[in-house]
N, C-alpha and C positions, 0 to 999 in steps of 0.2 A: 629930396625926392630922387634929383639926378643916383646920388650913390645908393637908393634903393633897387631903383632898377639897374644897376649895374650889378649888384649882388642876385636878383634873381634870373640877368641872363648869365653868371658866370654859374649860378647854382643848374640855372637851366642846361648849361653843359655840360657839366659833369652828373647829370640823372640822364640826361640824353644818350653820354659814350657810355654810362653802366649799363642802360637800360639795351645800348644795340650791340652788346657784346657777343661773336657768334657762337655762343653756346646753345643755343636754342635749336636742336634737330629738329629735322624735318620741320620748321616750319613754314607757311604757304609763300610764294615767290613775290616781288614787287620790287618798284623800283628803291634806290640805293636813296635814303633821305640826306636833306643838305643838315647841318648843324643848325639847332633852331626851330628851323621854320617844318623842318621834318622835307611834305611834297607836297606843302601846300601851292607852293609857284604853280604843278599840276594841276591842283583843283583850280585854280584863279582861273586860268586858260578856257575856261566852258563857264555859261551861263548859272548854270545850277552844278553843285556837287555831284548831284546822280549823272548827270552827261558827260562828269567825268568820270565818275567810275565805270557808267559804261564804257567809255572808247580806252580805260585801262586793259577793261576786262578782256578786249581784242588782242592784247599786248601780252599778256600776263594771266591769264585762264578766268574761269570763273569762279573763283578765289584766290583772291591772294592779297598781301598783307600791303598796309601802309602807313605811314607816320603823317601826323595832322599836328605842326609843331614836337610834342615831345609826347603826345597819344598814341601809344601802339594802336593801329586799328588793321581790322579784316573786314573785307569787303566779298560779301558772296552775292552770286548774279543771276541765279540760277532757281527755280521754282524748286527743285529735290535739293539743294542745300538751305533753302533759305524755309522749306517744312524741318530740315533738323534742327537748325537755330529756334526756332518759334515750337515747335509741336516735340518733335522727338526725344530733343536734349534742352527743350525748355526750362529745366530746372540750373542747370548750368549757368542759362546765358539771362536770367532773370533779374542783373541789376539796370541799371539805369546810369547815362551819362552824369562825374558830377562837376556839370559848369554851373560855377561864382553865379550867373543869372537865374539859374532854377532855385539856389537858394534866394536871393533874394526876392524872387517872385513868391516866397511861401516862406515868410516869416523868420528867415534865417534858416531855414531846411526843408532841401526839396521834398525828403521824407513825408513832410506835410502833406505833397500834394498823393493820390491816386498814380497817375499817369507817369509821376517823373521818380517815383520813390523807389528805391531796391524793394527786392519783394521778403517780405515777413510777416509771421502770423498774422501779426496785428495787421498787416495791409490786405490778407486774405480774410480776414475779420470784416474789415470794413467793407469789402467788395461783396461780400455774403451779406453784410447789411442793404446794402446799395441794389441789389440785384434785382430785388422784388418790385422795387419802383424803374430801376432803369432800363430793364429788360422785359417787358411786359408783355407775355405770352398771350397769343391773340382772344382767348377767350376768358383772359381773368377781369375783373373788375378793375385793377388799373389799367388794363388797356380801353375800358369801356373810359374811365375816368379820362388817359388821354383824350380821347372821339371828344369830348364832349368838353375838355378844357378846349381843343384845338377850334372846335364850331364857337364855341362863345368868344373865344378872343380874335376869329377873323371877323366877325361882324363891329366890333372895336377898332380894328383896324383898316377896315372897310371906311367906316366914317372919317378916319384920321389922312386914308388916300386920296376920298371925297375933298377934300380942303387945300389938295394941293393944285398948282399951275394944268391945265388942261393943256395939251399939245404945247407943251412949254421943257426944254430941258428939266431937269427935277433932279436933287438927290434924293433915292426913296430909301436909301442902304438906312437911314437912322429908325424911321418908321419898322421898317423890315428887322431890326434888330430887338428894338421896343417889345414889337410882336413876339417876339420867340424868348426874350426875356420874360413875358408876363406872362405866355404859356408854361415857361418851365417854374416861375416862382407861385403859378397859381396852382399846377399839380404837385410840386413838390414841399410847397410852404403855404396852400391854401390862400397867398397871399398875390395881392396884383396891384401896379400902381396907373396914377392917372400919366398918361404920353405927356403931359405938359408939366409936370412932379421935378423940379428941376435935377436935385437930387439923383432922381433915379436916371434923368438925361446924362449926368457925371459920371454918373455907374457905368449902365451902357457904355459910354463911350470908351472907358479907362478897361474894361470888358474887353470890349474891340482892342484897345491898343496893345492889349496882353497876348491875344490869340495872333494877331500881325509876328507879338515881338517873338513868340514861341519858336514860329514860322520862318524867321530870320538866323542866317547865322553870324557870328561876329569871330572876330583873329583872336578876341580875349577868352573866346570858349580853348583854345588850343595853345595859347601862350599868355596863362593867369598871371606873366609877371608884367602885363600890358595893363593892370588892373590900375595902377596910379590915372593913366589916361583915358578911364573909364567912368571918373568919380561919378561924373555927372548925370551918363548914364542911370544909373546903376542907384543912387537918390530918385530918378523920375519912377524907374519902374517900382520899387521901394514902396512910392508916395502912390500909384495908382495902387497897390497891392491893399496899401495898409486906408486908405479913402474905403473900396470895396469891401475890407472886413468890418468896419463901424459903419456902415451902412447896413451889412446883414444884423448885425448883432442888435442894433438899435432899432432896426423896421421891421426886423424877421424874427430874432429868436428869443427877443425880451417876451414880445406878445406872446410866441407861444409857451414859454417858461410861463408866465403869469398864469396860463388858462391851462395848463396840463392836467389831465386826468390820468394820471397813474393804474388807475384801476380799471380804464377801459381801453380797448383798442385805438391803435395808433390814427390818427385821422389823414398824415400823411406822411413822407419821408420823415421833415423836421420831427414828426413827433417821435417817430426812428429809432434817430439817432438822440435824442435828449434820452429817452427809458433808456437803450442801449448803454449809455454813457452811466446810470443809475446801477444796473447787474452788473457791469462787466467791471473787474479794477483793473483792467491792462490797459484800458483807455482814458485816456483823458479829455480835458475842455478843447484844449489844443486841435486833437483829432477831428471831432467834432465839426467844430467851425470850419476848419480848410475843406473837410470833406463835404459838405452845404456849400462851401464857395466851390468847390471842383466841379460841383455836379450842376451847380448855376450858371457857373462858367461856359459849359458845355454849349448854351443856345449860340453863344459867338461862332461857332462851329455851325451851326445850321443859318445863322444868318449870311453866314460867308458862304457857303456852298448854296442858299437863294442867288445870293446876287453872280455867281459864276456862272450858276446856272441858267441866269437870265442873257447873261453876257451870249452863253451858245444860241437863245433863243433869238435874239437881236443877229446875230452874224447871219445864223440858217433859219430865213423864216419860213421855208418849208417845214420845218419841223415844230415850228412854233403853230403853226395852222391845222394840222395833226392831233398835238395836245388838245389846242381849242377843238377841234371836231370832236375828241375823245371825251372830252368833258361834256361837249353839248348833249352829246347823244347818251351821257349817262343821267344826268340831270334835265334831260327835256328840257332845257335850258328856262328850268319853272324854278330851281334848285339851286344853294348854293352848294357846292361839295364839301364832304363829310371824308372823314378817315373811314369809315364804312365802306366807299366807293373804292376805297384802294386799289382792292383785291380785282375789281371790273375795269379800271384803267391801266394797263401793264402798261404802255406805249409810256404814257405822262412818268411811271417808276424807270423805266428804261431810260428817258431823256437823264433822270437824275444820276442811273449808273453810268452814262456815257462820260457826264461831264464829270463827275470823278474820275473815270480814266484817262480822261485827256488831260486834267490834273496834275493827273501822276501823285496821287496823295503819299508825302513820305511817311516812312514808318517810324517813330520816334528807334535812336539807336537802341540798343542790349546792350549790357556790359556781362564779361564773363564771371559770375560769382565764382566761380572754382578750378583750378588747372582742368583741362580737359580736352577732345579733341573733339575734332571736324573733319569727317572724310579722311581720316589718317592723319593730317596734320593737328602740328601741336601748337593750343591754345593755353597762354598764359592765364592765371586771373588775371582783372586788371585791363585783359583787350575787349576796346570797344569793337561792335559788329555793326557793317551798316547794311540793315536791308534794300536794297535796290529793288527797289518796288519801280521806278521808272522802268525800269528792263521789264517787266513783267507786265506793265501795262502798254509801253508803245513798241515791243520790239513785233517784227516780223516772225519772230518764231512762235508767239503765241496768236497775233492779230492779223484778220487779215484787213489790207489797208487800215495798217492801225492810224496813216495821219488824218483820213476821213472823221467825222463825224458822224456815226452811223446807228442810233439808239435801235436801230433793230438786230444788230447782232446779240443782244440780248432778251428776245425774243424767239419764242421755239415757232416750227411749221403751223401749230396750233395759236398761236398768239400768249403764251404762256410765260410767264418771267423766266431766264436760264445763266443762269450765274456760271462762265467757270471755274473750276478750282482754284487757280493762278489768279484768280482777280481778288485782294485780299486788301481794298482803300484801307478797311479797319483792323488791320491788322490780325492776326490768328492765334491759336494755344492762350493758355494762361492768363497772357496779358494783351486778349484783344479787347479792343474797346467797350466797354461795358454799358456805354449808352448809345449804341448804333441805332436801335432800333426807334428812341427817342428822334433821333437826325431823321430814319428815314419817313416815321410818322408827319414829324409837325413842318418840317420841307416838302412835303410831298400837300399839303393842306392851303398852304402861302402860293404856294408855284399853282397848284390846280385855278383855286381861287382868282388871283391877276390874273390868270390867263382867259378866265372865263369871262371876266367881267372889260380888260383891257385890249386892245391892241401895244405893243411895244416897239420902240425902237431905239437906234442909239440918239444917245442928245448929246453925241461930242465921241471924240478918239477912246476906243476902249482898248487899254493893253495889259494882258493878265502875265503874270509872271508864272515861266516852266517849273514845274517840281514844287508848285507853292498851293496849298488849299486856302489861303487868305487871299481878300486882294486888300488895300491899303485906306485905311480908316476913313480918309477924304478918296474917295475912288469917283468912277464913272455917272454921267448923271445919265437918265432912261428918258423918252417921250412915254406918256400915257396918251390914249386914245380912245375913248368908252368906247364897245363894241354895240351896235345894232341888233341883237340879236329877238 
């Protein structure tokens, strides 16, 4: 092993001095990298990546280039460069990082997944399959279908909150995840299991451990010849990958293979993508399954931005008293809340935009598909781009008092939801997230709910990590408190 990795850091030097050779005009300014490690020592220096490409970007403009080991990267800071990367010249910047981890998390190729794959037909294929269910415009039948998965699985989950410690420290993050699992696998795979299904306790949780690990970055994304000291790694995430594919396949997609009707309308996603898979020959079995795992996956994402979100409501319980008024008074407090109500609690959707901003939800990076440029500078293929969505959500040039916590800046004179442009958690163009609206439905349903029915507080030290939409699969435990109402 030793003379392996000696052979890939002598190889990692000579890709390093071909690759920084200055022939490269005009391209954007940064600092000088060391052999290696590129600047990464810079990045080390700051808590999150994004704090450091902010306090580059003082140094060095709001663009300019950087090495992450032997990774050419460009870092833009700026809301009008960072619409060209994403909307403008989207077609350009359309592939995706490819770190050793994203393949192993999908089967031996990232490709597999939606979110991590370079973009091609076939992955604009699938997202045109996927769209009708993940994106559900407010007066189709699958958004009626969400309303009405969301009410039946928070009465489910109501009784499983019932049975925990009363005014007692409590982990609820498993319950909370459970929920948003059997929401997305009851409208997406007509399928739901029991909280107590151990199985599905495994799922969830290796669920969770994947959306954490996404969330994470590691030395071995930027110096692959660190791989030998990774093995072990790299087998765990493998084995929760490949646990959660024979899990779908065996509870989810046999069933509906058995019962498929060919001849009549789809009854949900799975049934989808099985016909899909039937017409179409550019796809395969392969696509299929990851793209069912991708979009199941998804609920880790709204369980993790519940429990964030509860974290704000525990710090600032002024605002948590707020929500509750806002609920009562929509519900006469005779009611439980419905995704129906949405549209009449801005304040409760507001709480939820806040705490993505404080967030700072990253944007997964772009890679350049094809030579091209940026604002005059010249972009290799091959250079990765890092959205600095941090800048965009906490600076002073967009926010005012952006360290406050303030869910009414998202709020019009009127009481009206108001987004601005520059606040983009989900990314934008092409390859923005495809199941946002999923997040802000069935989070917005869990959050109303507890809050209506609980008082919260914290039940021990709550520490959420900057620049991270996860918090950490054993996290924070909550006081519950039935409310009086």
């Amino acid at each position: 092993m030793l003379v392996l990795v000696v052979l890939c850091l002598v190889l990692s030097v000579w890709w390093f001095t071909r690759r920084n050779r200055k022939d490269l005009l005009n391209y954007p300014p940064g600092p000088k990298p060391w052999p290696l490690i590129g600047s990464l020592h810079l990045v080390g220096q700051h808590r999150t990546p994004f704090e450091a490409f902010t306090a580059l970007s003082k140094i060095y403009g709001d663009i300019y280039s950087i090495h992450l080991g032997s990774t050419p990267c460009v870092v833009v800071n700026n809301f009008d460069l960072i619409k060209e990367v994403l909307i403008s010249k989207g077609g350009d910047f359309d592939a995706r990082p490819d770190f050793i981890r994203f393949h192993k998390l999908f089967g031996g190729d990232r490709n597999n997944s939606l979110a991590l794959c370079d973009w091609s037909d076939l992955q604009k294929t699938r997202r045109s399959i996927a769209r009708t269910y993940c994106s559900p415009r407010f007066t189709s039948l699958q958004y009626d279908m969400v309303a009405n998965v969301g009410t039946y699985e928070i009465s489910t989950f109501l009784e499983q909150i019932q049975k925990l410690p009363i005014n007692e420290p409590t982990d609820i993050k498993p319950l909370v995840l459970a929920a948003c699992a059997n929401m997305f696998t009851q409208y997406m795979c007509s399928t739901s299991f029991s909280y107590d299904d151990t199985d599905f306790q495994k799922v969830v949780r290796y669920f969770d451990e994947i959306f954490w690990e996404i969330n994470q970055g590691y030395a071995v994304d930027f110096l692959p010849w660190l791989l030998p000291f990774y093995k072990n790694h790299m087998k765990k995430i493998s084995h929760w990958s490949a646990e959660i594919r024979q899990f779908i396949l065996s509870r989810i997609i046999d069933n509906h293979r058995a019962s498929l009707d060919y001849n009549s309308p789809p009854r949900d996603f799975t049934d989808a993508l099985l016909m899909h898979l039937e017409e179409d020959p550019n796809m395969n079995w392969q696509h299929i399954i990851f793209e069912l795992e991708d979009f199941i996956g998804g609920h880790s994402a709204i369980g993790n931005l519940v429990m964030m979100t509860l974290a704000s409501l525990v710090k600032y319980p002024e605002v948590a008293k707020k929500v509750q008024q806002e609920v009562d008074d929509v519900t006469a407090s005779s009611r439980e809340p419905n995704l129906l109500d949405k549209s009449a609690m801005p304040y409760t959707e507001a709480v939820i935009w806040e705490t993505l901003r404080k967030a700072s939800s990253p944007i997964v990076p772009h890679v350049a598909s094809t030579d091209t440029e940026l604002f005059d500078y010249k972009i290799p293929k091959g250079t990765m781009i890092f959205i600095n969505n941090y800048e965009l959500n906490v600076s002073s040039e967009y926010w005012e008092d952006p360290d406050s916590f303030i869910p009414e800046r998202f709020l019009s004179p009127t009481g009206n939801i108001v987004k601005p442009n520059h606040f983009i958690p989900f990314s934008t163009g092409k390859r923005t997230c495809i199941g946002q609206r999923l997040v802000q439905c069935f989070s917005f349903i869990i959050l109303a709910t507890l809050l209506q029915k609980y008082d919260i507080k914290a039940g021990g030290e709550i520490t959420l990590k900057a620049g991270c939409v996860a918090v950490p699969p054993d996290c924070f435990k909550v006081i519950l408190t039935p409310r009086s109402t």
